[in-house]
C-alpha positions as CSV (number, residue, x, y, z in Angstrom):
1,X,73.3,-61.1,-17.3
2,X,74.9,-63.1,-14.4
3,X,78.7,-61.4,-14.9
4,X,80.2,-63.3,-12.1
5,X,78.9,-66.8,-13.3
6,X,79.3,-65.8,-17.6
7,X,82.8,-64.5,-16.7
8,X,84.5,-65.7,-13.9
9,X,82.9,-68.6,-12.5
10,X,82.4,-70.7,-15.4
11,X,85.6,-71.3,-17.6
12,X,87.9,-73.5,-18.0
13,X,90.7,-70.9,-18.6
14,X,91.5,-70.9,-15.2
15,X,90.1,-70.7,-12.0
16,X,89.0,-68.2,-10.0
17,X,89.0,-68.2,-6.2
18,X,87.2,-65.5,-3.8
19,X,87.8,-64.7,-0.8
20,X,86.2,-66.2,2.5
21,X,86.1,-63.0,4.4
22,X,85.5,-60.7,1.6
23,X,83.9,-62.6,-1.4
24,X,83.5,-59.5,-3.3
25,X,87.5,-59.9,-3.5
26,X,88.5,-62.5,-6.1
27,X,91.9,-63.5,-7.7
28,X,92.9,-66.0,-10.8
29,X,95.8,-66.5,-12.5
30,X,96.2,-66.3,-16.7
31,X,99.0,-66.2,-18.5
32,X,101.6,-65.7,-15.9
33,X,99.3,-62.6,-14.5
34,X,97.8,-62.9,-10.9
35,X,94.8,-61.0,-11.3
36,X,93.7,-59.7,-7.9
37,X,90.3,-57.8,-7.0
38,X,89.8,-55.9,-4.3
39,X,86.9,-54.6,-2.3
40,X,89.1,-51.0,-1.4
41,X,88.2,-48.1,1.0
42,X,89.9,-44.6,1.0
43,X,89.3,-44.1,4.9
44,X,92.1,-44.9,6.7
45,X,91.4,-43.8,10.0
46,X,88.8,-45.4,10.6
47,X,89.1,-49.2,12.6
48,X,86.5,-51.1,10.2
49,X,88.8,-49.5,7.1
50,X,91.9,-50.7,8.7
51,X,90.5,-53.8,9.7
52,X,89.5,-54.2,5.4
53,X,92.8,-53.1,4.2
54,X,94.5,-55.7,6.9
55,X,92.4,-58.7,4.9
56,X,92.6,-57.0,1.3
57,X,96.7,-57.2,2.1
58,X,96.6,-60.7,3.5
59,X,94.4,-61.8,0.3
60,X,96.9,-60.7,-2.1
61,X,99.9,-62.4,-0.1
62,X,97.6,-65.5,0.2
63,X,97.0,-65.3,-3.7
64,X,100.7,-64.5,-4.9
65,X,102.9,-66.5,-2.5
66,X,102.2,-69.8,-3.6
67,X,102.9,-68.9,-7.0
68,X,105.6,-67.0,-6.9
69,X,107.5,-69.0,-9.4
70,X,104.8,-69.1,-11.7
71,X,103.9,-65.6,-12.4
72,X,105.8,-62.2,-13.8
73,X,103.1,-60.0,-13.4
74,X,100.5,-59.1,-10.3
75,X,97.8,-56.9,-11.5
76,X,95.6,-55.4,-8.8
77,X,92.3,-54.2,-9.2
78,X,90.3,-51.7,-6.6
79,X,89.1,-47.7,-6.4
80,X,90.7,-46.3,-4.0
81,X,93.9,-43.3,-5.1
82,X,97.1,-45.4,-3.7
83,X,98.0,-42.0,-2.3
84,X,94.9,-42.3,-0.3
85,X,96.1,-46.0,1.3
86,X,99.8,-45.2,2.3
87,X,99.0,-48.6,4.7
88,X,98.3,-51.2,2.0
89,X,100.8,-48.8,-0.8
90,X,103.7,-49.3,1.5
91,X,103.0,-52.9,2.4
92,X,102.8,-53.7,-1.4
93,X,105.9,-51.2,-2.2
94,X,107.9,-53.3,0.7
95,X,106.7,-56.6,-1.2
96,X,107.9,-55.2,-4.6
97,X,111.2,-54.1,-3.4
98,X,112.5,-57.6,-1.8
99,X,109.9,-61.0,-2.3
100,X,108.2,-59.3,-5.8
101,X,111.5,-57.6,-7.4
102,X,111.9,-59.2,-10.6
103,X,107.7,-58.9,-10.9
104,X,105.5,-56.1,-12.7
105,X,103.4,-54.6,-10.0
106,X,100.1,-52.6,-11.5
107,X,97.5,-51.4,-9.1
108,X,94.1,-50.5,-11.7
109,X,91.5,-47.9,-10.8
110,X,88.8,-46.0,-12.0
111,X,88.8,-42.4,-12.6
112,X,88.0,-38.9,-14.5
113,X,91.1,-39.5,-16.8
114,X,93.0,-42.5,-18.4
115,X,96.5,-42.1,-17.3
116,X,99.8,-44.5,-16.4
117,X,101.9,-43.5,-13.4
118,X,105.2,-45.1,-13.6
119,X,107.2,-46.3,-11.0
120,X,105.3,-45.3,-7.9
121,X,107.2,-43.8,-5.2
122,X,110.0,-44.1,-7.2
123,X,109.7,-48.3,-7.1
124,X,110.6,-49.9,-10.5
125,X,108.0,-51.6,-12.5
126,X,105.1,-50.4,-10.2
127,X,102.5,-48.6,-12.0
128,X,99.4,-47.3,-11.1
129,X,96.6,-46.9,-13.9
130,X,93.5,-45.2,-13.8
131,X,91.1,-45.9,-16.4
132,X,89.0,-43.1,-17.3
133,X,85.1,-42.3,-17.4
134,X,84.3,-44.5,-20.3
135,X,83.7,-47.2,-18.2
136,X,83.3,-50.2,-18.4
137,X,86.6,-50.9,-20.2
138,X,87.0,-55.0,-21.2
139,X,90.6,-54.9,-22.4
140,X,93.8,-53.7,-20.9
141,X,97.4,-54.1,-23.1
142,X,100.4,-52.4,-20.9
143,X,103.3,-52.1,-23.0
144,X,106.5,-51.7,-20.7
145,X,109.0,-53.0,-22.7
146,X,108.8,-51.3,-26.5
147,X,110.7,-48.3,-27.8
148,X,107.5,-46.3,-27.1
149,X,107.2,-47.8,-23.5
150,X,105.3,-47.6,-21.4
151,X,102.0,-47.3,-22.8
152,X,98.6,-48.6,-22.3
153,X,95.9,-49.4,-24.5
154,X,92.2,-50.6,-23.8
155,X,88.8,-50.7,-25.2
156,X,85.4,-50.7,-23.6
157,X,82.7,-53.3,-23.2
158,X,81.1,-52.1,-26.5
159,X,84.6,-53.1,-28.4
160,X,85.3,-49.5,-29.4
161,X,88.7,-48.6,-29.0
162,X,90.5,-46.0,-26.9
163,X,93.7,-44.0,-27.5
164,X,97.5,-45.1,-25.9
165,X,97.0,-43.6,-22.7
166,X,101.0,-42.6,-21.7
């Protein structure tokens, strides 16, 4: 199964663009979300890291600028711990608290355990979520504005559902 052309390249939904430099990376928008992909790398130091997390920064202000207006959520997609990228974490925490303040701001990752970490750094309305082993997961609900907020709910590929991850 071709995912990228049954998924993402062939509906009419909306429209999904990739990246020039990077075409791994790939963004759409849906429902007032900007989806954004990213091709992350934990190594910092490193110049060909730096260089990466320079274009993976640049691709998400290329992708949410110009529709500002038009969306109340940016949901980011990579694997590296935002702990581990205080470079791209700061540049998106600077975004969040001036051009991207009245926006949801989730940054998605794999990991051992399912788990919602509110307000990063202390910055309202941005998460990080960390989806646990059972991947592939197909589904994502993120409840922030219920009594029982915030809470996340997802199921995997097979349609099997998961527990509220809080």
């Amino acid at each position: 199964m071709n995912v990228n052309k049954k998924y993402w390249s062939d509906t009419s939904r909306y429209q999904v663009k990739r990246d020039p430099e990077r075409p791994e990376n790939f963004a759409f928008i849906f429902r007032r979300t900007l989806f954004v992909g990213l091709n992350m790398v934990s190594n910092e130091g490193e110049d060909e890291t730096a260089s990466r997390l320079e274009q993976n920064l640049q691709w998400v202000y290329d992708n949410a600028e110009p529709h500002e207006d038009n969306i109340d959520v940016i949901f980011l997609t990579g694997h590296g711990r935002l702990r581990d990228l205080p470079t791209f974490r700061d540049a998106i925490i600077e975004k969040k608290k001036n051009e991207w303040k009245d926006k949801m701001v989730v940054y998605a990752r794999r990991a051992n355990q399912s788990k919602l970490f509110t307000d990063v750094e202390n910055v309202k309305n941005f998460h990080e979520l960390t989806i646990g082993s059972g991947y592939p997961f197909t589904g994502v609900h993120l409840d922030m504005t219920s009594a029982d907020a915030p809470r996340v709910g997802y199921r995997y590929i097979d349609g099997s559902p998961t527990p509220d991850v809080k």
